[in-house]
VEXMIGU-114701 format. One record per residue (C-alpha): x, y, z; residue in one letter. Coordinates in pm, whole numbers. Layout:
# residues N
node xx=X, yy=Y, zz=Z, r=a
...
***
This chain:
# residues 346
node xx=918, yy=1631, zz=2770, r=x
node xx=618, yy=1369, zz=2735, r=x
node xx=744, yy=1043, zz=2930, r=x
node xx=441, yy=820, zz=2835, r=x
node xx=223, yy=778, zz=2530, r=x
node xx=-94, yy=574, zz=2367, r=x
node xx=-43, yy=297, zz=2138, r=x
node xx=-247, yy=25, zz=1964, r=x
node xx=-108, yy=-295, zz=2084, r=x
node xx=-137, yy=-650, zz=1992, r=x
node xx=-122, yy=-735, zz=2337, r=x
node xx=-279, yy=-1083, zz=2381, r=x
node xx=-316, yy=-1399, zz=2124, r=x
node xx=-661, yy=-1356, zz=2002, r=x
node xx=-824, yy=-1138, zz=1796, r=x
node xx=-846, yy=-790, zz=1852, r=x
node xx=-608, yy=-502, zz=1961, r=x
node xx=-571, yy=-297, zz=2284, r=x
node xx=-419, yy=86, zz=2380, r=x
node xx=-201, yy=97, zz=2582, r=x
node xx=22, yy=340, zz=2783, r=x
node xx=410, yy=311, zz=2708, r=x
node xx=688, yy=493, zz=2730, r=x
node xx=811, yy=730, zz=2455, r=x
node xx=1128, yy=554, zz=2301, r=x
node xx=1462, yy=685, zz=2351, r=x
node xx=1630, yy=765, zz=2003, r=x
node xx=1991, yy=656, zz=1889, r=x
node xx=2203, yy=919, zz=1667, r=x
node xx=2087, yy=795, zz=1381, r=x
node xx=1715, yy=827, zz=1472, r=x
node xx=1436, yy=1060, zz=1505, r=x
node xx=1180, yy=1098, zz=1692, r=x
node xx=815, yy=1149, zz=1529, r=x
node xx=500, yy=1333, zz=1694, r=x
node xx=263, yy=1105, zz=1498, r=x
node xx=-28, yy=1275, zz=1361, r=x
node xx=-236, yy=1026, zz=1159, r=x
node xx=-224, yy=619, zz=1028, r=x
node xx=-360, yy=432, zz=816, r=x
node xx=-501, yy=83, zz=886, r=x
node xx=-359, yy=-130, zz=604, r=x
node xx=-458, yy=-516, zz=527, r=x
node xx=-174, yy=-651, zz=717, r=x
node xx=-272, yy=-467, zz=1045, r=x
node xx=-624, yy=-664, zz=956, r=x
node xx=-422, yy=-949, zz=927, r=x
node xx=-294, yy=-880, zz=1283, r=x
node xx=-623, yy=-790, zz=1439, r=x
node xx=-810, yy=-1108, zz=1329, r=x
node xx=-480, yy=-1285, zz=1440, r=x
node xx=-456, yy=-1543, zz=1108, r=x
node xx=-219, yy=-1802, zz=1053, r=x
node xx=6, yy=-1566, zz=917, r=x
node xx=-26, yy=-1312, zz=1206, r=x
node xx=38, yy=-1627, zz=1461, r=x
node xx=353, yy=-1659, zz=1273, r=x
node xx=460, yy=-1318, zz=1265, r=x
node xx=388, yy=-1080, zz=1519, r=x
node xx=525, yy=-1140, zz=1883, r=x
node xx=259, yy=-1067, zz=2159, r=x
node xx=313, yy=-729, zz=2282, r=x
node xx=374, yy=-530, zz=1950, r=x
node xx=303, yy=-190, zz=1858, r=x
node xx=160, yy=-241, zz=1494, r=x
node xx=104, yy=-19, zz=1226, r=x
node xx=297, yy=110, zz=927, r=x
node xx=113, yy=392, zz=777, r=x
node xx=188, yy=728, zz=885, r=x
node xx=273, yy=1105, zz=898, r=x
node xx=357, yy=1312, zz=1138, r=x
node xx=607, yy=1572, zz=1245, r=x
node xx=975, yy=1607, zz=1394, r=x
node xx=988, yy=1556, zz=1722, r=x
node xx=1407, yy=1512, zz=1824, r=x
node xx=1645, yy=1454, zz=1575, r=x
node xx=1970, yy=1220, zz=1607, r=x
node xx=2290, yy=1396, zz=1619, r=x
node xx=2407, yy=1241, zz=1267, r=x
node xx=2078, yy=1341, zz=1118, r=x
node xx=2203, yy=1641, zz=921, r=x
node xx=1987, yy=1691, zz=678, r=x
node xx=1639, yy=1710, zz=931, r=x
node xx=1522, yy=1926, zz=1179, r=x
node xx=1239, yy=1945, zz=1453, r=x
node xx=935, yy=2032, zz=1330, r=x
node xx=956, yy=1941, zz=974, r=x
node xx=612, yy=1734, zz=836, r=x
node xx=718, yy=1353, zz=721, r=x
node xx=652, yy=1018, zz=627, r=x
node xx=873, yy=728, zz=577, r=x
node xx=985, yy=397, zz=450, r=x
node xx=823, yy=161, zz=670, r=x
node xx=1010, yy=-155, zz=522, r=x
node xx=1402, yy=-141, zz=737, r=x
node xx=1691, yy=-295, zz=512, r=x
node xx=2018, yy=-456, zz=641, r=x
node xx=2312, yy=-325, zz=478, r=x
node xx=2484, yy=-644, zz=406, r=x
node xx=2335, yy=-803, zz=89, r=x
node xx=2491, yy=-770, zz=-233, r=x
node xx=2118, yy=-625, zz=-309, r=x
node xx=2154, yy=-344, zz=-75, r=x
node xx=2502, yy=-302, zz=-128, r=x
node xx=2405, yy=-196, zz=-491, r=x
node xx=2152, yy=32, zz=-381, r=x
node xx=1854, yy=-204, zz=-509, r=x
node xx=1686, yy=-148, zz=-113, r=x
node xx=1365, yy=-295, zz=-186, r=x
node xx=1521, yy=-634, zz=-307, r=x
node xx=1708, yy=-645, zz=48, r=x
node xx=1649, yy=-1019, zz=173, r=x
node xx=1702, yy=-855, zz=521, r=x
node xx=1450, yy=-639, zz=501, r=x
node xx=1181, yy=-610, zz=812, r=x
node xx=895, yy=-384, zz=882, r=x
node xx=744, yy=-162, zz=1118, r=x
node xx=435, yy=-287, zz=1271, r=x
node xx=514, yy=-649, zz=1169, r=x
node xx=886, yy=-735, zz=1318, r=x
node xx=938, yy=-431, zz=1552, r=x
node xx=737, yy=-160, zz=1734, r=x
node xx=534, yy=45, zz=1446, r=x
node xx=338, yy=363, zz=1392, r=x
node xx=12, yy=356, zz=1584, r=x
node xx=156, yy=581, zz=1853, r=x
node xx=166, yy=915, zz=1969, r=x
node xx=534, yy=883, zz=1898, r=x
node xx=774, yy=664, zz=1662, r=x
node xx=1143, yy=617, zz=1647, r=x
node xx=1222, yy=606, zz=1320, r=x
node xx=1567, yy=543, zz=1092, r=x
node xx=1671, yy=941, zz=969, r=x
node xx=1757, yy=712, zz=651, r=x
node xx=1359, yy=609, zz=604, r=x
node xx=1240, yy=918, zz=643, r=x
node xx=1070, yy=1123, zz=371, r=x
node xx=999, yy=1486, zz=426, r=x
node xx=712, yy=1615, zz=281, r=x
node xx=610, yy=1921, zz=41, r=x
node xx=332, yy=2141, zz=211, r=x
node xx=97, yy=2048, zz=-118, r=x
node xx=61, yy=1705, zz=42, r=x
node xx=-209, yy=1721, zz=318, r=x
node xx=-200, yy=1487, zz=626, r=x
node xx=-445, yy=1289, zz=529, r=x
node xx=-260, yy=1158, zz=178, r=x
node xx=33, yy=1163, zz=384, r=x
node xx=-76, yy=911, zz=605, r=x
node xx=-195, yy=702, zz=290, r=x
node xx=137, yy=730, zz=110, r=x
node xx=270, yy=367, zz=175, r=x
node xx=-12, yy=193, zz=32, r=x
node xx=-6, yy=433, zz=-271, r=x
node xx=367, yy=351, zz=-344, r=x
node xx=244, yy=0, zz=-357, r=x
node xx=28, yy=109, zz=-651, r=x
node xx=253, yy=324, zz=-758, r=x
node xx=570, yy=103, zz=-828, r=x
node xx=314, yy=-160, zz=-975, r=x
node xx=170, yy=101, zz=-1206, r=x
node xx=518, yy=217, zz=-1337, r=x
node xx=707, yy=-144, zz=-1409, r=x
node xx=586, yy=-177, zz=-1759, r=x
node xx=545, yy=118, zz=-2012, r=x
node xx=137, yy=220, zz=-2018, r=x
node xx=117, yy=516, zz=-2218, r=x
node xx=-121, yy=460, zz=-2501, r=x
node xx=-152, yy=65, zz=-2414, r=x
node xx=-443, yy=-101, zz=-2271, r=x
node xx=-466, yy=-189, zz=-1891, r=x
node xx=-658, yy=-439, zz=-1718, r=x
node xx=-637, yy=-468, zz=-1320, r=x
node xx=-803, yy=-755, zz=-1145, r=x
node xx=-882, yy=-617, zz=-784, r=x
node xx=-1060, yy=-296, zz=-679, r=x
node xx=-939, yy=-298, zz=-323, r=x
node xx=-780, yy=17, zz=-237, r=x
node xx=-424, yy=-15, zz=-357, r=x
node xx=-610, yy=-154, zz=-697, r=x
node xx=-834, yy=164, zz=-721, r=x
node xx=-523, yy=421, zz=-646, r=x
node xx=-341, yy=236, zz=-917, r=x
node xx=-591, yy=233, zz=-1157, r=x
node xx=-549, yy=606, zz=-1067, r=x
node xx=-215, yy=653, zz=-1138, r=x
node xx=-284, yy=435, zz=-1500, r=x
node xx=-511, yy=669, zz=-1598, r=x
node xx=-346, yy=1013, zz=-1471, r=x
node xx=20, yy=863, zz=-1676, r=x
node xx=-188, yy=828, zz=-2028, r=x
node xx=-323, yy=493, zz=-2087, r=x
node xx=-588, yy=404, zz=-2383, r=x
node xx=-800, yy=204, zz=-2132, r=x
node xx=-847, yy=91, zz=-1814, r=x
node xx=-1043, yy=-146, zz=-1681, r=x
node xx=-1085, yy=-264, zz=-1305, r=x
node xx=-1221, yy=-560, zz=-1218, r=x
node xx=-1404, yy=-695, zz=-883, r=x
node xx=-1698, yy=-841, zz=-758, r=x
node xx=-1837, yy=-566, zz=-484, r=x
node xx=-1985, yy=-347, zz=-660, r=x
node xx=-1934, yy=-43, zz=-383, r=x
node xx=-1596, yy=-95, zz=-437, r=x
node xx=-1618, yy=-24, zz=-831, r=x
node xx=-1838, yy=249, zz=-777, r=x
node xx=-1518, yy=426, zz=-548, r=x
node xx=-1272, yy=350, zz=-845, r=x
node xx=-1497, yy=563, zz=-1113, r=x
node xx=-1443, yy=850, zz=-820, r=x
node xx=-1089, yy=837, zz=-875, r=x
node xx=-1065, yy=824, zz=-1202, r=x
node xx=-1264, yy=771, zz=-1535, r=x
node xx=-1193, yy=417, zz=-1558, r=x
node xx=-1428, yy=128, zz=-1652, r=x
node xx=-1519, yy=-55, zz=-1427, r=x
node xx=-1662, yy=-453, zz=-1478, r=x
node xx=-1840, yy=-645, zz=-1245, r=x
node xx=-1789, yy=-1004, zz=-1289, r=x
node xx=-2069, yy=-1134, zz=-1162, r=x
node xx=-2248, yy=-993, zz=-1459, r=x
node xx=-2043, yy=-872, zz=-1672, r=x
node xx=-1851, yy=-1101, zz=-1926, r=x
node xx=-1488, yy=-954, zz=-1948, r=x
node xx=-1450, yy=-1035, zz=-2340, r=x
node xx=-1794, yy=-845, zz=-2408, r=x
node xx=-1571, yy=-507, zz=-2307, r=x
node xx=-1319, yy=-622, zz=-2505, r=x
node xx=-1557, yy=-591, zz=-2774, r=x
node xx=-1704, yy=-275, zz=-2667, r=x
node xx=-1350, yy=-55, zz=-2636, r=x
node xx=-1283, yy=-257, zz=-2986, r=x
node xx=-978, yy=-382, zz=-2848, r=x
node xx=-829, yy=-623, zz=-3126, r=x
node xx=-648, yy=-855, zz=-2916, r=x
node xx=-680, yy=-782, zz=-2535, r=x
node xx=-468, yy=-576, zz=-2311, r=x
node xx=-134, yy=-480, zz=-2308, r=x
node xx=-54, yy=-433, zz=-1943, r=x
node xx=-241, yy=-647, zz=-1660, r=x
node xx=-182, yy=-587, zz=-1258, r=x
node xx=-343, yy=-813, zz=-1074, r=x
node xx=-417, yy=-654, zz=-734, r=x
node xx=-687, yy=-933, zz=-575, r=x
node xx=-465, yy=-1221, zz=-517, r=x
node xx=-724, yy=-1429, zz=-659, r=x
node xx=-717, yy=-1731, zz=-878, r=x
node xx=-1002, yy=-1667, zz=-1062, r=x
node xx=-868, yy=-1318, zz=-1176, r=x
node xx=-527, yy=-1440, zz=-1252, r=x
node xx=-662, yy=-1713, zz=-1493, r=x
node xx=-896, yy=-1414, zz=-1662, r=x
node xx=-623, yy=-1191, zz=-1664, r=x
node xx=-414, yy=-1434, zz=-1827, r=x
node xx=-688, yy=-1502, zz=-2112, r=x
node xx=-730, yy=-1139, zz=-2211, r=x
node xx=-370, yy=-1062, zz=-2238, r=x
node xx=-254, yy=-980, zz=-2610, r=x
node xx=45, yy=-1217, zz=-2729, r=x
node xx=338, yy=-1067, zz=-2586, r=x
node xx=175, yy=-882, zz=-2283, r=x
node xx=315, yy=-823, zz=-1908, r=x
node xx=165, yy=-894, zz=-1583, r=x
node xx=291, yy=-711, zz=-1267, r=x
node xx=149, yy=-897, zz=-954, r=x
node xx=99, yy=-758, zz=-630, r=x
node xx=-197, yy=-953, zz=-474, r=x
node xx=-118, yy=-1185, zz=-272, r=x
node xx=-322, yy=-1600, zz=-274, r=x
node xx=-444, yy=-1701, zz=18, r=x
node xx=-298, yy=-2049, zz=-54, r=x
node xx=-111, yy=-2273, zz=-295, r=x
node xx=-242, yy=-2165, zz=-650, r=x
node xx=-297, yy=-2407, zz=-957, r=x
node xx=-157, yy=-2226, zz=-1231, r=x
node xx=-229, yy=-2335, zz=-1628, r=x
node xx=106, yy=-2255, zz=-1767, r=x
node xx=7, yy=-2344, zz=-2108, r=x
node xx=-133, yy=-2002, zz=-2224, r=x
node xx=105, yy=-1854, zz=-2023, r=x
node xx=402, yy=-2013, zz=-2249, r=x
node xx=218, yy=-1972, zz=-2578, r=x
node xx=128, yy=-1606, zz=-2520, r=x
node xx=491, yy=-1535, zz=-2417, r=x
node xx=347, yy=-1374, zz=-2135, r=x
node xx=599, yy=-1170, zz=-1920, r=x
node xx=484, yy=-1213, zz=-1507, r=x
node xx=681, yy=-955, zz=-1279, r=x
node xx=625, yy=-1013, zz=-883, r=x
node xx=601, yy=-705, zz=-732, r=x
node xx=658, yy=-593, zz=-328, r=x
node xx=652, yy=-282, zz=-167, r=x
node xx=844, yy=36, zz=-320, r=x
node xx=1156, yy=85, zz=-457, r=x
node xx=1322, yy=250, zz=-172, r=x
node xx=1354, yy=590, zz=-291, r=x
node xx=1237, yy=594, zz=-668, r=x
node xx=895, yy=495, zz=-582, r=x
node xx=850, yy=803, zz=-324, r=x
node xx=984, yy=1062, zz=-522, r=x
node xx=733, yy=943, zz=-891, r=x
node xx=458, yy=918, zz=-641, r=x
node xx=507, yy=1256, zz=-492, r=x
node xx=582, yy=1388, zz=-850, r=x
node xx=261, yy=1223, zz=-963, r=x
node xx=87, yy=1424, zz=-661, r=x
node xx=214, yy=1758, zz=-759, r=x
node xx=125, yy=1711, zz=-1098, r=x
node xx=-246, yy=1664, zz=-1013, r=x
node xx=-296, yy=1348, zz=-923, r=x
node xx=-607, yy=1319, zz=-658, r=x
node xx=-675, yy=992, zz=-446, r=x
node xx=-824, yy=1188, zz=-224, r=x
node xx=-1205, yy=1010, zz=-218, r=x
node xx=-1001, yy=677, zz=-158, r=x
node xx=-1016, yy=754, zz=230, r=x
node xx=-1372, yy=662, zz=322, r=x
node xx=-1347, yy=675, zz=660, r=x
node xx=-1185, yy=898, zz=965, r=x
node xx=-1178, yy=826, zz=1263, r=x
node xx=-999, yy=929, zz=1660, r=x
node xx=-710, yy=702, zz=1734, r=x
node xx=-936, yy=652, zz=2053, r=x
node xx=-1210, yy=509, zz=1825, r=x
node xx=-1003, yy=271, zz=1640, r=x
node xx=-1259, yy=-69, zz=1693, r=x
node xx=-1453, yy=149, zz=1435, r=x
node xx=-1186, yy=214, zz=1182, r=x
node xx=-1127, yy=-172, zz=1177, r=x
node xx=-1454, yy=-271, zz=1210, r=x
node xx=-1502, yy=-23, zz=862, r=x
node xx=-1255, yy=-206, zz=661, r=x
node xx=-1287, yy=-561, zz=852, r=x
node xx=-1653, yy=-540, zz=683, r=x
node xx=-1504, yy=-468, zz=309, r=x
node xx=-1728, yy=-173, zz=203, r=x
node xx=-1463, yy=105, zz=299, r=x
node xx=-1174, yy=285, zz=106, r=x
node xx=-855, yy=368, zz=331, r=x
node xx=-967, yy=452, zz=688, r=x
node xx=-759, yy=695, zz=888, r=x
node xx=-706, yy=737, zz=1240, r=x
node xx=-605, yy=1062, zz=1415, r=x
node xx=-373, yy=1089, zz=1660, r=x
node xx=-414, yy=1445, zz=1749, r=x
node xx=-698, yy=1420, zz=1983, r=x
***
């Protein structure tokens, strides 16, 4: 058995990340053990690299981060019935108490207990993770590695694509990052009218018309109510999900919004937001928050969605050795890249 193992640590406070050599955890019976085989770098590990006020907060010195994953069966607890070694996985990287009247219900991802891999204890970039047999997801063989490794961020999109009903309606999403793009995806591949994706870097638009055949709207020079016009929309759209976290977007999302119509929001602001509540009353606009997955619903839809042809596969931009990983951040730290994903097989 493998004592030791390599793992992307945030190992001083500064910015940056460093591999390291630790030793392979020790499971409890109701763990397994994972032989990682790829991650993906999400915005939060970027967060953690460039060591931000929120990562100061957050992450104690000396954690393994990462949260984005798939890999294979390793050991299996003794009370894991239902797994065995060797069998290809991901998981549900957010870990719920089982206290709350929340969890207690089985509504998981509304758990106020909840903590994460990679951000409260030791996460995924590692040759090997102990992992809750109750987070794990086993995977079909039409799933490759590679979308494995991706399927976190996807449920993001996922369970903010599927709050409000789309089919036939009109969909506007502020925010072609990649969670933004996959979603507008998964809009398109359910059965909306239109979709539309807004941003303002123009190499990120040009990935989302990859995806999908959305439309895609450039701010800078495009007005927003001019492809209103165009699709002869008579009011405005039906569904908005604001992906950017941006105040600008909000506020245009808000004005093109029919009387009546729902905003899901998953961006984050960077900071306290001034909000003009006055259109948002006198639309009767409904504004749903939305966080993570719903721990399991979201994995089996977007695994469903998979099988049934869904393809984010030219969302991943960028691979890359685990060894190599000052180039995988360096991809998305400069804002040009899709996913980037790091292989741990090497």
């Amino acid at each position: 058995m493998i004592e030791t193992m390599k793992c992307l640590v945030k190992s001083k406070p500064e910015t940056g990340l460093w591999m390291e050599e630790r030793s392979v955890p020790e499971i409890g019976d109701d763990d397994v053990l994972i032989r990682i085989a790829k991650t993906g770098i999400c915005g939060t590990d970027i967060h953690i690299w460039n060591w931000d006020e929120w990562a100061q907060k957050t992450i104690p010195i000396g954690l393994i981060i990462g949260h984005e994953f798939v890999g294979e069966i390793a050991e299996v607890g003794c009370n894991a019935k239902n797994l065995k070694v060797g069998q290809r996985v991901s998981g549900e990287s957010h870990l719920i108490g089982r206290q709350s009247r929340q969890s207690r219900a089985g509504r998981f991802h509304l758990d106020p207990e909840t903590h994460g891999i990679g951000v409260n204890v030791d996460g995924a970039f590692c040759e090997y993770l102990k992992f809750p047999a109750f987070n794990v997801v086993p995977l079909p063989d039409a799933i490759t590695d590679d979308i494995g490794a991706i399927l976190d961020p996807l449920g993001n999109a996922v369970h903010t694509a599927l709050l409000f009903d789309l089919v036939g309606e009109d969909v506007l999403i502020t925010g072609a990052g990649p969670i933004g793009i996959m979603a507008a995806a998964v809009v398109q591949h359910i059965g909306a009218r239109h979709t539309v994706i807004t941003d303002v870097n123009q190499q990120r638009l040009d990935l989302a018309a990859k995806l999908s055949d959305v439309v895609t709207v450039n701010v800078t020079d495009t007005d927003l109510r001019d492809v209103i016009k165009t699709l002869d929309m008579k009011q405005g759209f039906d569904v908005g999900l604001e992906m950017s976290g941006n105040e600008q977007a909000f506020e245009q999302m808000v004005e093109s919004m029919i009387t009546g119509g729902r905003i899901a929001m998953l961006g984050i602001p960077k900071g306290v937001s001034t909000v003009d509540w006055t259109p948002i009353v006198f639309k009767s606009l409904t504004i749903q928050g939305v966080y993570g997955r719903q721990i399991f619903e979201t994995w089996y839809k977007m695994i469903a969605l998979l099988e049934s042809g869904l393809d984010i596969s030219p969302i991943i931009t960028h691979r890359f050795s685990a060894e190599d990983f000052e180039e995988g951040f360096g991809e998305m730290i400069g804002g040009n890249s899709g996913k980037v994903v790091l292989d741990w097989n090497n």
